[in-house]
N, C-alpha and C positions, 0 to 999 in steps of 0.2 A: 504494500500500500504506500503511497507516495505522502512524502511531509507535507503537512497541511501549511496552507497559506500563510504568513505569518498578519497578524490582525493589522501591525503597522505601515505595511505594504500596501494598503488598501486605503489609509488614511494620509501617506507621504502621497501618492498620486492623485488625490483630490485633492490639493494642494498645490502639486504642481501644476494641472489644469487648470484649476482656478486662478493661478497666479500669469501663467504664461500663456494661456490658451490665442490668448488673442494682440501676444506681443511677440511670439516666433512663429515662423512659416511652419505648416504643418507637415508633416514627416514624411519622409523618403522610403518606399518601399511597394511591390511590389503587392504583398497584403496589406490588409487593416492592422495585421498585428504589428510585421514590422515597419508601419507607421508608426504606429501609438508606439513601440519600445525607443525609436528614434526619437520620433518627439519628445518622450519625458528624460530619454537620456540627456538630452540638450537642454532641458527643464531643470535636470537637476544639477549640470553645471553653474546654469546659471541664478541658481536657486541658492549654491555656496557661496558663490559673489555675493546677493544680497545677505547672506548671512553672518561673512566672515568678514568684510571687506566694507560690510555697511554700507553697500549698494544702494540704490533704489532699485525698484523694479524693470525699469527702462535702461538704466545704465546697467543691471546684471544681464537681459537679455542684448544690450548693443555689444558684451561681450562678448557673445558667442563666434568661434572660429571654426566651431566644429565642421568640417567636407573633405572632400580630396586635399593629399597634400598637408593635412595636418600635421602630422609627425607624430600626432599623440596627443597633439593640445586641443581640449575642446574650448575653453574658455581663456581669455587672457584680460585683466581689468589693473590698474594702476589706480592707487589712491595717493590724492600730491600731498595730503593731509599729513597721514601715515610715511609719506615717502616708499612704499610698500607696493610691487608689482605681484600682479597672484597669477599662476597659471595653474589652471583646472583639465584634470582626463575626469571625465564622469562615467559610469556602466550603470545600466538599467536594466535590472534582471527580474522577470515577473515570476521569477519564482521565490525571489526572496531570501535566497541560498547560497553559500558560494561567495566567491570573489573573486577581482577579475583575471583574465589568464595571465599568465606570467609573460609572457608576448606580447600583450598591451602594456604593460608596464615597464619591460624593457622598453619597449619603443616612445611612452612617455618618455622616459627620463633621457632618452637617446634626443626627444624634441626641447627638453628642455637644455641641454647640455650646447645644443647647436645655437639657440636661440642666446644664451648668456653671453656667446663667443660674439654673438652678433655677424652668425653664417646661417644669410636667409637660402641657398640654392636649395636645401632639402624641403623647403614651404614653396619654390616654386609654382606648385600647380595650386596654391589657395589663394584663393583674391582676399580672404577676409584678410589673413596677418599679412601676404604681400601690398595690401591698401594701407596697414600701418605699418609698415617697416621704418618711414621717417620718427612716427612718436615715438616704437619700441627704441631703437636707436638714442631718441634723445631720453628716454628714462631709464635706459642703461647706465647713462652718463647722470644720472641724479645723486648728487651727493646724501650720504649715509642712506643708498637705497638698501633696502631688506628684500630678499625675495622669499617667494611662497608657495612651493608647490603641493597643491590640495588634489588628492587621488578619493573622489568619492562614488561611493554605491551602493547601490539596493540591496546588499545579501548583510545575513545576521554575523557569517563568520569574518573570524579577525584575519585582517594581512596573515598570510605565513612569512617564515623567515627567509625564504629565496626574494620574496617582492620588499624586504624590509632591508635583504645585505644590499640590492641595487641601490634603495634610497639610501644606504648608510655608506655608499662608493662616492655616490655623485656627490652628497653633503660633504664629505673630504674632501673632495678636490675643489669645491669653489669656496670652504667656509676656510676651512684650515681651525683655526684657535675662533676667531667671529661666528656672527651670526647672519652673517649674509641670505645663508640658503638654508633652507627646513622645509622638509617634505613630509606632509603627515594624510595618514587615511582616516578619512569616516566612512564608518559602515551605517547599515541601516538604521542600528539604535539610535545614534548620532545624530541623522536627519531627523528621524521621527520625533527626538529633543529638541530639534531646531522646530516641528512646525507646533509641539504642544509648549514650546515655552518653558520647558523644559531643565535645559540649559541654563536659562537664569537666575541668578540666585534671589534668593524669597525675599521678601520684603518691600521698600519701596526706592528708586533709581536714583530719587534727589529730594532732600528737603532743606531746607535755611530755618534753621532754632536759635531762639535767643532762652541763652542760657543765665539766670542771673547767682550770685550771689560763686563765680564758679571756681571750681579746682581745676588744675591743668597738671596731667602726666605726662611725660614724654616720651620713657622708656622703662622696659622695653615695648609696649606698645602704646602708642597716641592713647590719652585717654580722658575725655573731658564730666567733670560731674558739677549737680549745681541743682539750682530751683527751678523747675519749668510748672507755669500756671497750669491751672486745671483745666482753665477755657482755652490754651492751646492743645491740651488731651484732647477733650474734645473735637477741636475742629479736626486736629488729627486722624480721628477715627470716621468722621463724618464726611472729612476728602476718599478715605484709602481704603477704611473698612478694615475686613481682616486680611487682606493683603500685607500690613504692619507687624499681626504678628503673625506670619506663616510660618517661623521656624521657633516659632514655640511649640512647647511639648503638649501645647493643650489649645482649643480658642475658647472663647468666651462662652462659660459654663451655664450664664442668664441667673436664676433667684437661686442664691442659695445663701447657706445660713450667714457664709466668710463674706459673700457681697451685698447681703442684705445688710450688713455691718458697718459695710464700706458705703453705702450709701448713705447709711443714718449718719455716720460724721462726716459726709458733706451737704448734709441738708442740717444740720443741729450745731457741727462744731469745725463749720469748715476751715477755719484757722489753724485750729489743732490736729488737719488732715495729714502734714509734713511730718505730726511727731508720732500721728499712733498708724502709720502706714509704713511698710517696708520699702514702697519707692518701685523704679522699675530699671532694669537691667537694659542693653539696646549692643548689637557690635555692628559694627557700619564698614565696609569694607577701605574705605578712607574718609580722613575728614578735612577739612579745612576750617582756619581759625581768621575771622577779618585781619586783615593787618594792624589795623588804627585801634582793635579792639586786644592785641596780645600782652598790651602792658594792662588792660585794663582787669579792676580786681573786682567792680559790681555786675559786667556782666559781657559775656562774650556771644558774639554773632558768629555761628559758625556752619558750614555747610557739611552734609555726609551723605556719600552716596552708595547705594545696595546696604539703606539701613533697617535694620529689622530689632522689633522688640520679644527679647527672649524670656525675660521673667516680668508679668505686670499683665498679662491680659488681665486675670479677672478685675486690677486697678484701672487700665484705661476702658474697662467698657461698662466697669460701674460707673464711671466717671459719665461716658456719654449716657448710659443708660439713665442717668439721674438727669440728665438736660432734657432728653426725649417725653419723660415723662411730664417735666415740666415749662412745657412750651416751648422750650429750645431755653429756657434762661440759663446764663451762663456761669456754674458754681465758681463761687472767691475760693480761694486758696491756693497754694502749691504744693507738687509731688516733689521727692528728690529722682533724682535720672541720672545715671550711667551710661554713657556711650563708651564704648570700648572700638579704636580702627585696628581691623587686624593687618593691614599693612604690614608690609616688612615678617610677616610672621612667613615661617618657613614651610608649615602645612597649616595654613587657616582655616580648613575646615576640621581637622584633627581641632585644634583650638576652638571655635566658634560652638561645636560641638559640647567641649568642657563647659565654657561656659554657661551655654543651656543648659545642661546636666546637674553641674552644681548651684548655680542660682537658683534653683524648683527645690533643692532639697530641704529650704525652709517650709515649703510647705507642704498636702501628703500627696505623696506622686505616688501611685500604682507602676506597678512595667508594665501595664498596658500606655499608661504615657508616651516609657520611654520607648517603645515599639515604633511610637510616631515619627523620631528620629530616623530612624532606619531605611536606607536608600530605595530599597527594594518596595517599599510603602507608596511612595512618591512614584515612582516606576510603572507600580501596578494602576497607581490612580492616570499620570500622564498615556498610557498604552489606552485607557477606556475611556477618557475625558472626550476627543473628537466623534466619538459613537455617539456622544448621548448618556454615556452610563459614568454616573460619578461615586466616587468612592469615598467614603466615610472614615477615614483611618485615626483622623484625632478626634479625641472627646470634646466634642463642642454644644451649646446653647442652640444653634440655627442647625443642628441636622436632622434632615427630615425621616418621616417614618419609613422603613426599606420598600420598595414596589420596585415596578419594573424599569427606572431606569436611577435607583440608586442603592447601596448596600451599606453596609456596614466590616469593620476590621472582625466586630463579633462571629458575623457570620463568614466572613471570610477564613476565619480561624476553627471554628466547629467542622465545615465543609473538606478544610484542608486536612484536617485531624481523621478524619474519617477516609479521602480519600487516599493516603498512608499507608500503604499496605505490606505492615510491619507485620512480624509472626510473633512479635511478643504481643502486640496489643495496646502496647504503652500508651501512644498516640488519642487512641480509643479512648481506652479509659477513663484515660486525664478528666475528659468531656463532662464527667458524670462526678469523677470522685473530687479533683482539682481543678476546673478550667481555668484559670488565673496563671495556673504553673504552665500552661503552652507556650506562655509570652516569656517564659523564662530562659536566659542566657549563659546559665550555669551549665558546663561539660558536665554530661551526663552520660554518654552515648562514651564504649573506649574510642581511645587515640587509633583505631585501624579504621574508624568512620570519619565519613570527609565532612557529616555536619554532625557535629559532637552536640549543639544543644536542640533542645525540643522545638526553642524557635527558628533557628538553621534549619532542621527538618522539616518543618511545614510550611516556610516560605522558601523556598529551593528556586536559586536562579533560574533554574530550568521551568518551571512553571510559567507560563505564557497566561498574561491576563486576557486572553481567551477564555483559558481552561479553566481558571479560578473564578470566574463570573459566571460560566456555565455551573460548573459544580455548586457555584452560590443558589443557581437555579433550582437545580437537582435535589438541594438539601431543603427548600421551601418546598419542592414537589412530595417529598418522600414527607415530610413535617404534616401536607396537608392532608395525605393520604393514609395515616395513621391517628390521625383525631377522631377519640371514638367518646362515646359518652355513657360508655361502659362504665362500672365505678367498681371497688375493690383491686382484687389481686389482677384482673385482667386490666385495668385502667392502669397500675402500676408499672406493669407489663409494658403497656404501649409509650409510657411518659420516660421510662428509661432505656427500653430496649432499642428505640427506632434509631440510636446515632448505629448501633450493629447492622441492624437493617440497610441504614446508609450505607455503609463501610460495604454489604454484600453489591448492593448496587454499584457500588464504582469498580466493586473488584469481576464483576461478571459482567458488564453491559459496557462499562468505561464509557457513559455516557457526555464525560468533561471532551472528549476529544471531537465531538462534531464540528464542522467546518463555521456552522453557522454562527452567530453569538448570541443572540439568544435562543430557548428551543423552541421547537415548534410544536403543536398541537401534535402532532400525533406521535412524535417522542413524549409528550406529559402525560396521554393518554396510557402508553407502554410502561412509562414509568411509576403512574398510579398503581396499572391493574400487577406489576410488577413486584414494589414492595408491599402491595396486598398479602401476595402469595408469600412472600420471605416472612413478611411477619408470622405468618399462620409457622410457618416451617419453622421458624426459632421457637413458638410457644412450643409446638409439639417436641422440641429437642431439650426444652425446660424440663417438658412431662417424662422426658424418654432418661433423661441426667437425675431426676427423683428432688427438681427444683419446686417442683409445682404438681400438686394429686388435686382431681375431682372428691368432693364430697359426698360424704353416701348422702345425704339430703338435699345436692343440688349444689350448685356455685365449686369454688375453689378455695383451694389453702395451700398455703408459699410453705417451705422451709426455713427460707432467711427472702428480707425485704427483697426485692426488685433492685432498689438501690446500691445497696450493698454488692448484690451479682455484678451489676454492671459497672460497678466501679472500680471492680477486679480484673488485674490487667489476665488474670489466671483462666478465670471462670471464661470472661469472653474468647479466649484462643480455644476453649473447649466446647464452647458452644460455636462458635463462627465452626468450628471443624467440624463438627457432627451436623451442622443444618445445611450446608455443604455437601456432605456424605447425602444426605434425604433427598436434595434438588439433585444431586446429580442420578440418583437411583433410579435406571429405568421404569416408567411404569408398566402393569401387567400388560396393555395394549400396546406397547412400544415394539416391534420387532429385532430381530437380531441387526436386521441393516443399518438400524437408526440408530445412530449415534445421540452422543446427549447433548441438548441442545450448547451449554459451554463447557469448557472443562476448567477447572480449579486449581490455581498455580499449586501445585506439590507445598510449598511451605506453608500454605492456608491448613493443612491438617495438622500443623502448632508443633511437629516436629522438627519443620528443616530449619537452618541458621540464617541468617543474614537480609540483605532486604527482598522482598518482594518487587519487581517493577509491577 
């Protein structure tokens, strides 16, 4: 069976259509197809100019050189800003796979090599670069020029190392000890960052704060702190929203008991809001201090840009929340504020990281918080964001109830637990005995597993936010289809048994891997009438294990709670194994030809070792 489409492939092309459809000539070929793969290959040249290069739209597609005679260069753009010449090979592969041949990338770099030298005979037969041969010429000759060779394309895999020794020959030879020449690839994740925005870090690009009363550090990182009114909180929140704080571990939680507190002392004692409030934390990727205002000690004018507040939501949106309520009036007082520039830091996001981490720990942070931190979180949400389908991964006030086109980390974590198909059961059980402990980052798992903790294992790079949105479906399917309103030992039955149930479902139908993204009617119909039947099969494997007898008077009696069973990572290996054993059991009308409709990976009978795919 061939790999399925990747979801981002589908979303980077409607993108480039929409972006170029109607600023380059339509494609060269013979079919429709290889039209459409010519066109978006030139699309996505020109698509890195506007992204790398800070193009416009017009000036990335007046780049394009791609035709006869190329040498390998599809795009070539100079910025006089930057002093910066970019030369682009793009490959557009609808399968989303791969990378490009090693024969186009020699031959890139064999056109890049010629052109540095400023030896047009191999571009000969291209009118686009032989029309500019006088510009390249004269931005050859641009003092402290940079150049930029960008190899981008549609497949998920990384460069190998034969298309990386090439870039790492040529960078020799024209860089020596400088930085003259750098040649780097994006692959498909890369673009698909570029069209969800991805790529930029959280918060907001630019703001100008007057900070009064303020401290100034300098080293080792820029660091300014001081008194900022309430009524600039406010207006803060009211320009940006939670775009401000998006690398917080949390957004704005709405009434509870810590902000309904916060609110009363700025409605009751907003004077005294600076001394009985913690204040809020901010690191800004640089800052700038006015000049005329660097001697001065009551209050500094200073700009930061890619600033984000990391500890203080639930303070600045008590803050605006108390304005909204009352007519927009604008509360007296001030907070204290920390801006932290990570400038000059050697890994800033290692750092910017810390510091969100340890500023929250004054107050109670779950690790579902700090889950929110976690790249692959962000990942999942930018892959489903251009679908339509948004993803809930931090604890916030405004997130709405799950349906069809929004979920939750909860459910994305129950779904993924179950779709695991471990032979201990660990995973499983969690569900029932500790869900909290899924989120946990403690090595658990020996040093011969490549993800040693529980949350490693159930958000696994390899999981395509495809699969995990489907299975988010899959797990509301199987949820609805075991609501029963039965009461006793069979009610118990169904409220604890159905994540096993699930767990049968992914491991026999693998319903996460459909092409489509959401499912369709007649997979929920299959799925319903589905874990109908598993459920029946587990009870009967309850009654068959001596978990559960009929009474001589009618109804049932457990041996031990429901509860308890299923939050045994023991008992479920033993029951997944034996209701397994029952579905696969021929039935009496079955003949010898027929086969059973799946068959059960060998480690599902809770003897074999290691993972289950």
């Amino acid at each position: 069976m061939s790999a399925e489409i990747p979801l981002e492939l589908g979303h980077v092309a409607a993108r480039l259509h929409g972006d170029f459809d109607s600023r380059l000539p339509a494609g060269k070929g013979q079919t429709a197809e290889e039209r459409e793969k010519n066109l978006l290959t030139r699309a996505l040249a020109a698509f890195a100019v506007h992204r790398l290069a800070g193009a416009t739209l017009d000036e990335a597609a007046a780049s394009i050189v791609d035709g006869g005679g190329d040498f390998g260069l599809d795009a070539i753009h100079f910025s006089p800003a930057a002093a910066t010449l970019w030369l682009v090979q793009s490959k557009f592969d609808g399968s989303g796979r791969g990378e490009p041949a090693l024969g186009d990338v020699s031959k890139f770099c064999g056109g890049i090599n010629a052109l540095l030298r400023a030896q047009f005979t191999p571009f000969a037969n291209n009118a686009g670069i032989m029309g500019r041969q006088a510009d390249i010429q004269g931005f050859l000759r641009t003092a402290g020029l940079q150049v930029r060779g960008i190899l981008v394309y549609s497949g998920l895999a990384i460069v190998s190392a034969d298309r990386r020794h090439l870039f790492d020959g040529l960078q020799s030879t024209f860089s020596q000890d400088s930085d003259y020449l750098k040649l780097t690839p994006y692959n498909l994740t890369s673009v698909h960052d570029w069209v969800t925005g991805a790529d930029m870090a959280p918060g907001v690009e630019r703001l100008e704060l007057l900070i009064e009363k303020p401290g100034w550090v300098t080293t080792p990182f820029e660091t300014i702190y001081g008194c900022i009114p309430l009524a600039v909180l406010t207006a803060l929140w009211q320009a940006h929203g939670s775009r401000i704080i998006a690398a917080n571990l949390r957004g704005y939680k709405g009434s509870t008991e810590v902000n309904e507190d916060i609110q009363k002392t700025i409605s009751q004692e907003p004077h005294y809001f600076f001394y009985l409030n913690n204040g809020l934390t901010a690191y800004c990727e640089r800052l700038e201090v006015e000049n005329v205002d660097r001697a001065n000690t009551e209050r500094k004018r200073i700009t930061v840009y890619g600033f984000s507040i990391v500890n203080g939501a639930q303070t600045l949106g008590s803050v605006a929340g108390h304005a909204a309520r009352h007519d927009g009036t604008t509360p007296a007082g001030y907070a204290f504020i920390k801006i932290i520039s990570l400038r000059g830091c050697d890994d800033d996001r290692a750092l910017a990281t810390r510091i969100t981490q340890s500023t929250n720990f004054q107050n109670h942070v779950t690790a579902r918080d700090f889950v929110a931190l976690e790249e692959e979180q962000a990942a999942i949400a930018a892959g489903l964001a251009p679908s339509g389908i948004t993803y809930h991964y931090k604890d916030a006030d405004e997130t709405p109830a799950p349906d069809s086109t929004n979920f939750t980390l909860e459910e994305a974590t129950t779904a993924l637990a179950c779709l695991d198909q471990q032979p201990s059961c660990d995973l499983l059980s969690r569900i029932v005995a500790q869900r909290k402990a899924l989120w946990s980052f403690d090595a658990v798992y020996p040093d011969t597993e490549v993800h040693r903790s529980r949350y490693a294992r159930l958000f696994k790079a390899c999981r395509s936010a495809r699969s995990i949105w489907r299975g988010v479906q899959v797990r509301r399917v199987v949820k609805a289809a075991l609501q029963t309103t039965e009461i006793g030992v069979r009610k118990e039955f169904f409220e604890n048994g159905r994540w096993l149930v699930l767990n049968l479902v992914f491991l026999r139908l693998h319903p996460q891997n459909g092409e489509a993204l959401a499912l369709t009617d007649p997979e929920t119909s299959q799925l319903t009438r589905v874990a109908q039947e598993y459920a029946e099969a587990l009870w009967a494997s309850c009654q068959t294990l001596g978990l559960v007898t009929a009474k001589a008077g009618g109804g049932w009696e457990s041996t031990r709670h429901f509860r308890s069973v299923f939050s045994d990572a023991a008992d479920c290996r033993r029951l997944r194994g034996a209701t397994i054993a029952s579905l696969d059991k021929p039935s009496p009308a079955t003949t010898q030809n027929q086969a059973p409709p799946t068959t059960a990976h060998p480690a599902d009978s809770g003897q074999a070792s290691g993972h289950v795919a």
